[in-house]
Structures are given as structure tokens and as C-alpha cells.
C-alpha positions in Angstrom: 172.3 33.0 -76.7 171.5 29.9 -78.2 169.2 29.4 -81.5 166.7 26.7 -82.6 166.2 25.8 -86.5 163.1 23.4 -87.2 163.9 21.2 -89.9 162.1 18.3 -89.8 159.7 18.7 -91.8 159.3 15.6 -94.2 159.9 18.3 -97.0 156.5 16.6 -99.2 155.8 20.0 -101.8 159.6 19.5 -102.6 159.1 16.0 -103.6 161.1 14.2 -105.4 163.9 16.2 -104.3 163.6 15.5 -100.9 163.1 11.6 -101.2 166.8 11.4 -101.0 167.5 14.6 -98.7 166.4 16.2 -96.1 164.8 19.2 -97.3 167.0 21.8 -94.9 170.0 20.2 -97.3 168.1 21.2 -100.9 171.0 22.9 -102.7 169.7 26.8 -103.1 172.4 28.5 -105.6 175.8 27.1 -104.1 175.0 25.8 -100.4 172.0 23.6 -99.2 169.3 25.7 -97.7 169.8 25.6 -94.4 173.7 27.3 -94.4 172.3 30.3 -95.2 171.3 30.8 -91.3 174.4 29.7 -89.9 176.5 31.9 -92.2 174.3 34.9 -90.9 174.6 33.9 -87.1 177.0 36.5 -85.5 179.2 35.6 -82.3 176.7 36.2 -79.5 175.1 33.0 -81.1 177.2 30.2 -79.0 175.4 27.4 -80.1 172.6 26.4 -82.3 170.2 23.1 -81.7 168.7 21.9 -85.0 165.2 19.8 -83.8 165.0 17.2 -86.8 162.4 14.0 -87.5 162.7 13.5 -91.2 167.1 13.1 -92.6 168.1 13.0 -88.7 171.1 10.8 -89.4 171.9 12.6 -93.3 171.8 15.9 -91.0 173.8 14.6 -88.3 176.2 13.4 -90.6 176.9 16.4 -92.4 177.0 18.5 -89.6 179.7 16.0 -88.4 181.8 16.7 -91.0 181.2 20.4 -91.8 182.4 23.2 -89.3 180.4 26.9 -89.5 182.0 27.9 -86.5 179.5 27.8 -83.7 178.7 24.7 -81.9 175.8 22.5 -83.4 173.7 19.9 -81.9 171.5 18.1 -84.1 168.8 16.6 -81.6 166.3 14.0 -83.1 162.6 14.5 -83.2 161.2 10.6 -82.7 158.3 11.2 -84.3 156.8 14.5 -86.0 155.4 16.9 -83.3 155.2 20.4 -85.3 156.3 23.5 -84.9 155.9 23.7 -81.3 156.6 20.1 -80.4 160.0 20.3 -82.2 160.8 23.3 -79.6 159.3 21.3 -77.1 161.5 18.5 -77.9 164.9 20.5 -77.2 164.3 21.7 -74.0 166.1 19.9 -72.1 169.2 21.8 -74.0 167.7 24.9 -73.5 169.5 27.3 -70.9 167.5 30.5 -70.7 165.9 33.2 -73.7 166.6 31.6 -76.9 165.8 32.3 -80.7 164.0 30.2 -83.3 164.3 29.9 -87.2 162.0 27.9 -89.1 164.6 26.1 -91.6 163.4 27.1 -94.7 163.7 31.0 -94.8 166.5 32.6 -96.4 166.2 36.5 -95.6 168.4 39.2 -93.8 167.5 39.6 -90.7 169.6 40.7 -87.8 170.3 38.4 -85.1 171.2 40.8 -82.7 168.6 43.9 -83.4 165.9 40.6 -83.1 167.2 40.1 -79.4 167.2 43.6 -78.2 163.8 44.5 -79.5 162.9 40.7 -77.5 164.8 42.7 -74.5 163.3 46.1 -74.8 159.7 44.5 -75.4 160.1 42.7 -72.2 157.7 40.0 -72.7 157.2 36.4 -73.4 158.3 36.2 -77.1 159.0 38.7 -79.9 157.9 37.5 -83.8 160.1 38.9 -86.6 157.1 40.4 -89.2 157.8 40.9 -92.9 155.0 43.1 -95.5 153.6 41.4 -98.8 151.5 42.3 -100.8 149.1 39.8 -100.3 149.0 38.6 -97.3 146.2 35.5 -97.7 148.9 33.2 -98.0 150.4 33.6 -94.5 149.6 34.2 -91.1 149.0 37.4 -90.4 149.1 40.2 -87.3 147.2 42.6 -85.9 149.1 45.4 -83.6 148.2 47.8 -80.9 150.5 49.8 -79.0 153.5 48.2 -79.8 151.6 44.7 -79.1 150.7 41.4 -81.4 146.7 41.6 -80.1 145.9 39.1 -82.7 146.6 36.4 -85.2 144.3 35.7 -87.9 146.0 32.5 -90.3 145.3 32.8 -94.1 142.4 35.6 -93.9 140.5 36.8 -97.6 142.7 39.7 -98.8 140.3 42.2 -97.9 140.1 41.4 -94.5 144.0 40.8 -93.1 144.3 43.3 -90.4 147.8 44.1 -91.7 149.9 42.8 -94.4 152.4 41.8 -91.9 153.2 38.3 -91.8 154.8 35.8 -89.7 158.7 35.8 -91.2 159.0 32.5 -88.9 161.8 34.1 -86.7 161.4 34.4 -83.1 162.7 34.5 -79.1 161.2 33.5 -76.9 161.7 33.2 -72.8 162.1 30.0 -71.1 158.1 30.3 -69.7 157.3 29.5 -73.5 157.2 25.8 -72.6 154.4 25.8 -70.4 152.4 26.6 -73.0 153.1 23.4 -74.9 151.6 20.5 -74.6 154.5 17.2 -74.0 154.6 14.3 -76.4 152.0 14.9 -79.1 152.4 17.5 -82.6 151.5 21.3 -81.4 151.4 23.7 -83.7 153.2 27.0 -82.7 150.9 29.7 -84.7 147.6 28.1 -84.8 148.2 26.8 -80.9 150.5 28.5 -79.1 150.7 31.8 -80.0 147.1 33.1 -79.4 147.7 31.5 -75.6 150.6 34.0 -75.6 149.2 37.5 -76.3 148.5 38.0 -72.4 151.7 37.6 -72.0 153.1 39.9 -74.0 154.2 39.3 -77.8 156.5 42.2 -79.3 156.7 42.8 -83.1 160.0 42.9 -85.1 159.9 44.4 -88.4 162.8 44.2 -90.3 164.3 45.3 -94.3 166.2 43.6 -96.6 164.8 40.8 -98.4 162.7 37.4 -97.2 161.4 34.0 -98.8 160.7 30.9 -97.4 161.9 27.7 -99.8 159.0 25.0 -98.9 157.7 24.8 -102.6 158.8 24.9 -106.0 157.2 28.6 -106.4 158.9 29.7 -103.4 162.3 28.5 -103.9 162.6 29.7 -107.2 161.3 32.8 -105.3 164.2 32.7 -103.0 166.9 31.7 -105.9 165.4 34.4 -107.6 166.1 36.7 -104.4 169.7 35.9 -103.6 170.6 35.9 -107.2 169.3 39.8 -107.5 171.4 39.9 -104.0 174.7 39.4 -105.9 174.9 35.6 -105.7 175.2 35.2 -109.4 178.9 34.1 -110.6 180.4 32.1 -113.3 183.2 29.9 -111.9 186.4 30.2 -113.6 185.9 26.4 -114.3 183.0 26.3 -116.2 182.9 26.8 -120.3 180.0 29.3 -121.0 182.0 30.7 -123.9 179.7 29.1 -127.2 176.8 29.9 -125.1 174.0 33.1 -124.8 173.5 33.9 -121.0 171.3 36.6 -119.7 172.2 37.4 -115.7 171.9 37.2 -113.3 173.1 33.7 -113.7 175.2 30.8 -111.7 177.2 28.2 -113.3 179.2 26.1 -110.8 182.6 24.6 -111.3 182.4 21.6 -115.0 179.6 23.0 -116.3 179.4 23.3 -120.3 176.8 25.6 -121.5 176.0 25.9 -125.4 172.8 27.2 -125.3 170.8 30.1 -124.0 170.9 30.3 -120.1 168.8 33.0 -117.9 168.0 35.2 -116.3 167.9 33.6 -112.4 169.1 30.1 -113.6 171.7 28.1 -111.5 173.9 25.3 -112.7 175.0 23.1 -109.9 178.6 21.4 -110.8 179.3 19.6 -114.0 176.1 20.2 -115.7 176.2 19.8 -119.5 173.9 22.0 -121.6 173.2 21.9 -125.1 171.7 24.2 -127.8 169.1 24.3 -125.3 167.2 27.4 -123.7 167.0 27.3 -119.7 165.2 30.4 -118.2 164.2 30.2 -114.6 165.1 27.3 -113.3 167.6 25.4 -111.0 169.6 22.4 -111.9 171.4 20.3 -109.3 174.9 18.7 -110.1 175.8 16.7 -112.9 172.7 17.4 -115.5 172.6 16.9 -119.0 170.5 18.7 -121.6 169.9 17.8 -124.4 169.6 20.1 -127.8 166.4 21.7 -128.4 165.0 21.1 -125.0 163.1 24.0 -123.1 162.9 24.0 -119.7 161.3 27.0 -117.2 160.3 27.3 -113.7 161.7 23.7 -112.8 164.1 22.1 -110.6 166.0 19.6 -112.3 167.6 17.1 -109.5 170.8 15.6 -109.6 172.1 13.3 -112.4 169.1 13.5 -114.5 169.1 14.1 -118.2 166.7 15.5 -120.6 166.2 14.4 -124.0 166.9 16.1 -127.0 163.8 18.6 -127.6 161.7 18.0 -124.7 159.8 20.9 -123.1 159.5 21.0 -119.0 157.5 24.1 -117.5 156.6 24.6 -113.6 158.2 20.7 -112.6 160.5 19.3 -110.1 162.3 16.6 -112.0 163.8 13.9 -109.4 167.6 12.6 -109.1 168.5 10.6 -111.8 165.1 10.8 -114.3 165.9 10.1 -118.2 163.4 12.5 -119.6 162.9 11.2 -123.3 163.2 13.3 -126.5 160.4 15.0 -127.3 158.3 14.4 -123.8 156.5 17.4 -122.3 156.2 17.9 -118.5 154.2 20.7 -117.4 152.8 21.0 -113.6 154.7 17.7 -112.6 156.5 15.8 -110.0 158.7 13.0 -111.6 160.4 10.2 -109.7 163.3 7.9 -110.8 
């Protein structure tokens, strides 16, 4: 069986972050984003394509160089063609029924159990379907008889016909690329999909946990997730000891905390933390904070350092930004 990741996306609600990354290679506690799918692949997953527009040669480089042990083949995207187009675009490399991942989920679904309900459905393409609360965010399903009969994309809360919503997992049989039109962007749930209900579309609920990492809400949504999940650790060469830390925490390997740290906060390597209080938040390798300073609900990108006393709340902080003392970033996006 072969699997599909989309991640080409050019990664924009991310920004600054992803000016000078792809956003599939976002750090997300201790690996970028999109690991977390390959470590979960089991064996009957020989070989994964990756369909990418935006960082094709930074994630053909690192796939060069990194080994997950399943073959990987990065194939580039020339130009953005959505979600459809990007499956669209690896056909060629396609052999028979094959899965697709949107890149930016981290969840626990079961590779496997998602093929054999695809097999026992016996139609054109199963959807993997996760429950929220509320589902006017999403895309949403409507069921019969062990059937998707309908799609209905960001409805009022009151009238979603379910509160399942799309997880962005799915297989799909070979006939799916007759339904997409060549060369130009296709979206897969707005276009595709409602051509495919005739055909036969099975649902796939599954437990565990789910969150896609597209926005700043979202990935501190999913940090929060897999550091609830056990992903919380303080390496044994970091120096938390003059500091206050409420878990679930991770502090990565150089890291010097004085200050109060947590809950769901992650340090990335060699970060530098003064009598400072961080609650909430991620920050990448090699940040400095200052005394004083206060930051929540941010993502503070690598290299940057933050002034003595300054207060950030609900920001993404780009790679190497001097925040000054005293400044206060709320609801911001701030470049180099």
C-alpha cells in the first residue's frame, strides 16, 4: 500500500514561521510536524509519496538525509493545485488503492483498521471522521446506512447534520482520478467529494486523539495534545533546577530555565530563560528570555530573544526577532 501526505501548502496562518520552512517541517514538541505520520506508518505501508509546491527542495533535502524506514519520494507540485490537484499530480507513481494524509494532522489513527474498513466498504473511497464539539469550523458529514450521503462545509452549529468532521485521512481506489480535473487547483472536499457519493464513500470513525497544526490556535492545540499523550520530558541536559515548572512540560537538551515554566510549554534546544513566566507556549531552539518577561499562547521561532519585561500573548514571533524590553505583542505576527 502506498500513502500520499499533502504538504504543500505555502503554510500563510503559520507566518513568520514558515518564511524559512516549509510548514510540514514546523518543529511540534521534539520532531517537525510531519514525522509524526511516518513514525505511525506500520509495515504494510511500502512507500509513501509526499506531493509538495511550497519548501520542495528544503523537503527533499531532509528527506535525503533522514531515514524513517519506508521508502519516500518527495514529488514536486510546479505550481499550487490543492488538495485534489496535489493527488492528481502523483499519479503517475500511483500503483493501485492508496491512502492520503493531509500533512498537518497529528492524531492516532490506525493505518491498517483505515484500509480494511476501505476493503469491507467496497467503494470508491473511505474518509476517516473525528466528533467535536462544534462542528462549524470543519466540514462536516451526513450518514445513511453505513454511507457518507452528504457533505455540508462549515454549516451554523445548529444545523451540521453530524458533528463528524473530515479528520483529512483517506483511501481511495485508483478510479478517484477521473474525478479530477488535470493541470489547474481542485479542491478535494468542496469538488471532488460530492461527485463521489454515487460511488460509494465509507465512513471511518476512529478514538484516540486528533488536531490539525495549520494555525497558531491549533498547534498549540496539538502540542497541547501530545504533551497530555506523554510527550513531556526534561532532558537530562537541560538545567531546570533554580526554576518553578508546572507539567506537563518539555525542555530539550541546553536549555536553562530560572523562571516559572508551564503547563504545555516546550523548549526547543538551548533555550535560555530568565526569572521569567512562560505558560502555553512553544519556543523553537536557541531562545533567550529575558527577566520579567510574560509570554502565553505564542510561538517563539528560533534565535529570537525577548527583552527584559516584555509581555507577548496569542503571537508567532519569527526566527531571529529582538523583542525590546518592555514591548507588548498581543494578536501579532512579527518578522525579522
Amino acid at each position: 500500500m502506498q500513502l500520499v501526505i499533502i504538504a504543500g501548502g505555502l503554510g500563510t496562518r503559520l507566518r513568520p514561521l514558515t518564511l524559512n520552512r516549509p510548514k510540514a517541517l514546523v518543529p511540534l514538541v521534539d520532531r517537525p510536524q510531519i514525522v509524526y505520520t511516518l513514525d505511525s506508518l506500520p509495515t504494510s505501508c511500502e512507500e509513501v509519496l509526499i506531493a509538495v509546491n511550497y519548501g520542495f527542495e528544503p523537503m527533499r533535502e531532509f528527506f535525503r538525509t533522514h531515514d524513517f524506514g519506508v521508502e519516500i519520494r518527495v514529488v514536486e507540485e510546479p505550481k499550487p493545485l490543492g488538495t485534489a490537484g496535489a493527488i492528481k499530480n502523483v499519479q503517475r507513481h500511483v500503483r493501485g488503492t492508496f491512502a492520503v494524509y493531509n500533512g498537518d494532522v497529528v492524531d492516532t489513527i490506525d493505518f491498517d483498521r483505515l484500509v480494511e474498513a476501505h476493503r469491507k466498504g467496497a467503494g470508491i473511497g473511505t474518509i476517516a471522521l473525528w466528533p467535536v464539539e462544534d462542528p462549524s469550523a470543519f466540514g462536516v458529514v451526513a450518514i445513511e446506512g453505513g454511507r457518507i450521503t452528504r457533505f455540508v462545509e462549515k454549516p451554523p452549529r445548529a444545523e451540521a447534520p453530524s458533528n463528524l468532521v473530515n479528520a483529512g485521512r483517506y483511501v481511495f481506489e485508483p478510479m478517484v482520478f477521473d474525478f479530477i480535473e488535470d493541470g489547474r487547483g481542485v479542491s478535494l472536499e468542496r469538488e471532488v467529494f460530492p461527485k463521489l457519493i454515487g460511488r460509494g464513500l465509507t465512513p471511518y470513525r476512529y478514538d484516540g486523539f486528533w488536531s490539525e497544526a495549520g494555525t497558531l490556535p491549533s498547534y498549540l492545540h496539538s502540542q497541547r495534545v501530545l504533551l497530555d499523550a506523554g510527550r513531556g520530558k526534561i532532558s537530562s541536559d537541560a538545567d531546570v533546577s533554580a526554576g518553578s515548572l508546572r507539567p506537563p512540560v518539555y525542555v530539550a537538551g541546553g536549555s536553562f530555565v530560572e523562571g516559572r515554566l508551564g503547563p504545555h510549554v516546550v523548549l526547543g534546544k538551548s533555550c535560555k530563560i530568565g526569572r521569567a513566566s512562560v505558560t502555553n507556549a512553544a519556543l523553537l531552539e536557541a531562545v533567550s528570555v529575558d527577566d520579567k518577561a510574560e509570554i502565553s499562547a505564542s510561538i517563539i521561532g528560533t534565535g529570537a530573544s525577548i527583552g527584559e519585561g516584555a509581555h507577548i500573548r496569542d503571537s508567532i514571533i519569527g526566527d531571529g526577532v529582538q523583542v525590546p524590553p518592555y514591548a507588548t505583542i498581543f494578536d501579532d505576527r512579527v518578522s525579522a
